[in-house]
Backbone as CSV, one residue per row, in Angstrom:
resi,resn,N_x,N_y,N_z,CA_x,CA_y,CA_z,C_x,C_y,C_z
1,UNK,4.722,-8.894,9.320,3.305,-8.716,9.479,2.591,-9.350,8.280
2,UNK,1.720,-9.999,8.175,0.825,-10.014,7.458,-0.630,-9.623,7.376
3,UNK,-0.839,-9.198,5.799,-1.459,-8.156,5.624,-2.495,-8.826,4.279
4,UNK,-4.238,-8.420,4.815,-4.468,-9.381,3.784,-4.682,-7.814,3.170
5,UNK,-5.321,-8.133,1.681,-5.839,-6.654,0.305,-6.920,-7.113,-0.275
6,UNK,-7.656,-6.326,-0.180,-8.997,-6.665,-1.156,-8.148,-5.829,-2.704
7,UNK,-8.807,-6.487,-3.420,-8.381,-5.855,-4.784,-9.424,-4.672,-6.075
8,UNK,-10.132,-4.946,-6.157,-11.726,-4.508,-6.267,-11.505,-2.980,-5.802
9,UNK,-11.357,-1.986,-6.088,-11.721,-0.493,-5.362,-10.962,-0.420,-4.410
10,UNK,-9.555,-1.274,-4.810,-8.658,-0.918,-3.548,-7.227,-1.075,-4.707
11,UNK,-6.754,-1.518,-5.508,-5.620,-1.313,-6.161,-6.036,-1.238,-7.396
12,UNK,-7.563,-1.523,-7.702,-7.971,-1.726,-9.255,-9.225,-0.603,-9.353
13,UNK,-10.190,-0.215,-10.196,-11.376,0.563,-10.805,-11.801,-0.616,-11.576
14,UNK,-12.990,-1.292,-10.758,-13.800,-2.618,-11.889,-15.033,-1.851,-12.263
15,UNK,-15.495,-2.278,-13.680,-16.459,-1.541,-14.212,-18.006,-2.257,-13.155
16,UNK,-18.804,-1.437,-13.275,-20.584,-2.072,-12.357,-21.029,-3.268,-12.824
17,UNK,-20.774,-3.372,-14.446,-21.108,-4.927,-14.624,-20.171,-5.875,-14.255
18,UNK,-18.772,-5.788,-13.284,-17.981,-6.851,-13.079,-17.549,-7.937,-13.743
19,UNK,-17.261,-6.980,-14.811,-16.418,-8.018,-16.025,-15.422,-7.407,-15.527
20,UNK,-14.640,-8.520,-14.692,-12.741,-8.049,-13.907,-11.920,-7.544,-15.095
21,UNK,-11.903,-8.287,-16.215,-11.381,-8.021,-17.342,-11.076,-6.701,-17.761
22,UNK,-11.806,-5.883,-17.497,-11.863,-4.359,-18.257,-11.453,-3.622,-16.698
23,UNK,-11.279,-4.074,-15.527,-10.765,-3.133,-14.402,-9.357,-2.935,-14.612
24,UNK,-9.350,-1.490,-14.452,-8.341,-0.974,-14.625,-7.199,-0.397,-13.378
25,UNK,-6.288,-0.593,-13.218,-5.354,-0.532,-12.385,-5.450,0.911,-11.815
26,UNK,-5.298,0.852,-9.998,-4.498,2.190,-9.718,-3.268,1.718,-8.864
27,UNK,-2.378,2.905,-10.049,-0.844,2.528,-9.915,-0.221,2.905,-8.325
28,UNK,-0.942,3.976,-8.093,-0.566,4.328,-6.715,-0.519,3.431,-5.690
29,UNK,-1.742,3.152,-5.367,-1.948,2.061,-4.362,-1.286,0.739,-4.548
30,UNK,-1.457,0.625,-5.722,-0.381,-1.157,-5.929,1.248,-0.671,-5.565
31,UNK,1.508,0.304,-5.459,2.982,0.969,-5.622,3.194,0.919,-4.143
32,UNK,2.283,1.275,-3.208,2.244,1.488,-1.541,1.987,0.018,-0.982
33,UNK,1.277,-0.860,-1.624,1.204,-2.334,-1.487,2.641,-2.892,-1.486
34,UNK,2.955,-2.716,-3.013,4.385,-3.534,-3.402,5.361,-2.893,-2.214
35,UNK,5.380,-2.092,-1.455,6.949,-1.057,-0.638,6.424,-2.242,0.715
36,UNK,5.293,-2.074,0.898,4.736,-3.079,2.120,5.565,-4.821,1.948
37,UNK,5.363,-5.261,0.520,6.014,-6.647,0.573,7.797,-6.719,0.330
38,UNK,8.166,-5.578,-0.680,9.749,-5.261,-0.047,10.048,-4.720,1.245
39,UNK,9.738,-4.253,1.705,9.818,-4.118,3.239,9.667,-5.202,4.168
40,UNK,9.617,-6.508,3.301,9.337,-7.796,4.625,8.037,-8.090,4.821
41,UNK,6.837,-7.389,4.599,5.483,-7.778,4.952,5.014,-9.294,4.175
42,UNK,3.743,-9.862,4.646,3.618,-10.838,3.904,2.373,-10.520,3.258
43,UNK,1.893,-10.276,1.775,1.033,-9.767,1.293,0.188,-10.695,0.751
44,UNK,-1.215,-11.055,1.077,-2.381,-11.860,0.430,-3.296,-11.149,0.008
45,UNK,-3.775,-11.166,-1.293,-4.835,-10.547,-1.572,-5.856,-11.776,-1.755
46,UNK,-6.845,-10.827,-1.145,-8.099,-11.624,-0.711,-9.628,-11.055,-2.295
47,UNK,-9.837,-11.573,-2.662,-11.123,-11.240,-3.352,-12.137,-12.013,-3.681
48,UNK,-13.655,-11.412,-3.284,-14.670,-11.762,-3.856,-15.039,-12.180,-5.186
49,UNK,-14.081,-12.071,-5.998,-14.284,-12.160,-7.834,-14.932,-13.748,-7.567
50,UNK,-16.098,-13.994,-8.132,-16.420,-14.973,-9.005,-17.588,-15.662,-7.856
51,UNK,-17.581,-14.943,-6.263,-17.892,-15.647,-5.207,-19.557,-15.586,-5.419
52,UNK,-19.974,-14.480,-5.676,-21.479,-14.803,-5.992,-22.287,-15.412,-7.336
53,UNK,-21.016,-15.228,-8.833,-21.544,-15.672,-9.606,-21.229,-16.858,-9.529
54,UNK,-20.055,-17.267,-9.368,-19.739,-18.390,-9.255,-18.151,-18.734,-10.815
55,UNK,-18.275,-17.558,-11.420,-17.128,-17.441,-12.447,-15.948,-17.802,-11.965
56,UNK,-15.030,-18.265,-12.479,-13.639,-18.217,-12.122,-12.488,-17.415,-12.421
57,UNK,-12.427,-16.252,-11.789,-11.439,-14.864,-12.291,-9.984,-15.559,-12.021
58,UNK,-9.801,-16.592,-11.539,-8.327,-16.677,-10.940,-7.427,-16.587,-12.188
59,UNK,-7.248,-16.704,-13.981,-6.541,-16.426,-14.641,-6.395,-14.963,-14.855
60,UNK,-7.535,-14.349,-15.018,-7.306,-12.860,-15.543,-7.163,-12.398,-14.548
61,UNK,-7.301,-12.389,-13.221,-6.958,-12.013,-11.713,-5.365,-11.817,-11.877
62,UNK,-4.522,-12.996,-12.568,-2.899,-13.619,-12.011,-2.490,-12.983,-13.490
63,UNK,-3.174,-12.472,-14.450,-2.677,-12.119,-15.926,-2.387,-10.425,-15.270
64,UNK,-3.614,-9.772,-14.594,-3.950,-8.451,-14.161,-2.447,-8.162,-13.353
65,UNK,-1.994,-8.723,-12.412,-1.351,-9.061,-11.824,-0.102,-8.502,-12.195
66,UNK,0.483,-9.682,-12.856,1.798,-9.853,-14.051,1.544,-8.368,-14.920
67,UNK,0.863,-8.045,-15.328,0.220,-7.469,-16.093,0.647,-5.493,-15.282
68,UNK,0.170,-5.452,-14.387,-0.037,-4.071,-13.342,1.706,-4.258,-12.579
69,UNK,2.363,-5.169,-12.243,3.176,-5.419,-11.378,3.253,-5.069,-9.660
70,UNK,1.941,-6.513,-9.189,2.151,-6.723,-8.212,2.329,-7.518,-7.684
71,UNK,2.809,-7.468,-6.417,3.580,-8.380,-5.870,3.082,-8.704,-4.471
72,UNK,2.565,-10.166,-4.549,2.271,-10.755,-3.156,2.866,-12.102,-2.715
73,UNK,2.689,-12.691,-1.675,3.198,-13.936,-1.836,1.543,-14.994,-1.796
74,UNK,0.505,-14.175,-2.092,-0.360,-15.771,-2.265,-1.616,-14.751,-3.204
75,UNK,-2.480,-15.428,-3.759,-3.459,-14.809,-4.323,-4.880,-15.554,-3.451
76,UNK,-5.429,-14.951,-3.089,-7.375,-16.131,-2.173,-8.558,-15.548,-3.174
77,UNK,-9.161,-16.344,-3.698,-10.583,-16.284,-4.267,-10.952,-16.834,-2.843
78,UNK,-12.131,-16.435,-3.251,-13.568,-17.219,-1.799,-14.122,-15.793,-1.159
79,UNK,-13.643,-15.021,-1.023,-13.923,-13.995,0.034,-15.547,-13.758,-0.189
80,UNK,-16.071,-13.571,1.085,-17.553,-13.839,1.308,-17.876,-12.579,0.395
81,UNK,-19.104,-12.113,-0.201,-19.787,-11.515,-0.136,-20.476,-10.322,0.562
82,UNK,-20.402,-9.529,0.983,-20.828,-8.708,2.205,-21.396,-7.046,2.115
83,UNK,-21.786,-6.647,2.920,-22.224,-5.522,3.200,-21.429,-4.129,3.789
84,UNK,-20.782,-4.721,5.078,-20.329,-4.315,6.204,-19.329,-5.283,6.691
85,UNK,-18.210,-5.255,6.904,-17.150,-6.165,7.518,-16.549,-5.099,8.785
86,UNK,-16.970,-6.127,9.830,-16.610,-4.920,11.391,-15.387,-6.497,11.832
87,UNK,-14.773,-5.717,12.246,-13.403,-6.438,12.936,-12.506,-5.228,13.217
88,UNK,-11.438,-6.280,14.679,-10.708,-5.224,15.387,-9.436,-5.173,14.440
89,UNK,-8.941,-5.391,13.268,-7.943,-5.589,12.544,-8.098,-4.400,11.404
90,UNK,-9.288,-4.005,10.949,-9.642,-3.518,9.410,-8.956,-2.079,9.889
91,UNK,-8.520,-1.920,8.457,-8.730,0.288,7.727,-8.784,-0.294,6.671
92,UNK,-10.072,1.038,6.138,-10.780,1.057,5.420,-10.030,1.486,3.998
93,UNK,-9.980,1.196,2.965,-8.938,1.554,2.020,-8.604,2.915,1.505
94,UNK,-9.695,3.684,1.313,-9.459,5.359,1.230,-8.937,5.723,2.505
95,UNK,-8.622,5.253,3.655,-8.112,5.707,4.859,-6.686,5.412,4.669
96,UNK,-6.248,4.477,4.263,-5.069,3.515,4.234,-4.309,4.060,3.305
97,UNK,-4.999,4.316,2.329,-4.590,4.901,1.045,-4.171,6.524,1.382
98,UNK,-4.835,7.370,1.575,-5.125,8.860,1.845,-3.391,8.686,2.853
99,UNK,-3.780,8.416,3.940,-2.478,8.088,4.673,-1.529,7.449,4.828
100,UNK,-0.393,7.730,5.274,0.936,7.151,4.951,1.774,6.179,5.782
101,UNK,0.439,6.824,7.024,1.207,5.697,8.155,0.999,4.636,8.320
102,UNK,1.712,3.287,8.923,1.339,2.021,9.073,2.269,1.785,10.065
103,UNK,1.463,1.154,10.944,2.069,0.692,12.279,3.323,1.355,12.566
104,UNK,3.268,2.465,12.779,4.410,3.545,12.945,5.668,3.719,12.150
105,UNK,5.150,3.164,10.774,6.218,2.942,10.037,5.712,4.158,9.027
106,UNK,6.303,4.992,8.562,5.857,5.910,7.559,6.366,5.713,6.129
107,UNK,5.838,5.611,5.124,5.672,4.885,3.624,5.910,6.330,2.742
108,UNK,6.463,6.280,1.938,6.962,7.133,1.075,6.848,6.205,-0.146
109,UNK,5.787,7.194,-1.072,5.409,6.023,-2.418,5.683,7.167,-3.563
């Protein structure tokens, strides 16, 4: 399966002024991520970093990374900007997170 991840309030805590730099890791969720890509999944994390200012996070993004120990097989800057993202694919990350199940596979982290 592949599986994309926002990173932002989904494996990390970034401070309101969005200096990526000072976001700080949650170990849990990167821990339920990483069992997803040993288990065979194919993991992309997708993020908005840099998309409205126009900055380029992709080093301290891949330092954070190395850094937290996670594991994907691709990293995507670009991700739009948005409000609301409706599609027949999404859960929402406190949902995903909170629960254990995935496609009838049950995750023990």
């Amino acid at each position: 399966m592949i599986i994309f991840v926002d990173i932002d309030e989904t494996i990390c805590i970034s401070p309101e002024d969005r200096d990526y730099s000072k976001a700080k890791p949650i170990q849990k969720n990167i821990n339920k991520i990483n069992k997803l890509y040993d288990n065979g999944d194919t993991i992309i994390y997708w993020t908005a970093r840099g998309t409205g200012s126009g900055i380029d996070w992709r080093e301290v993004t891949e330092n954070q990374f190395k850094e937290w120990r996670v594991k994907c097989h691709e990293l995507r800057l670009g991700k739009p900007v948005y409000d609301l993202f409706i599609d027949d694919k999404n859960i929402n990350a406190d949902r995903f997170f909170k629960k254990s199940e995935y496609k009838n596979k049950m995750l023990y982290v």
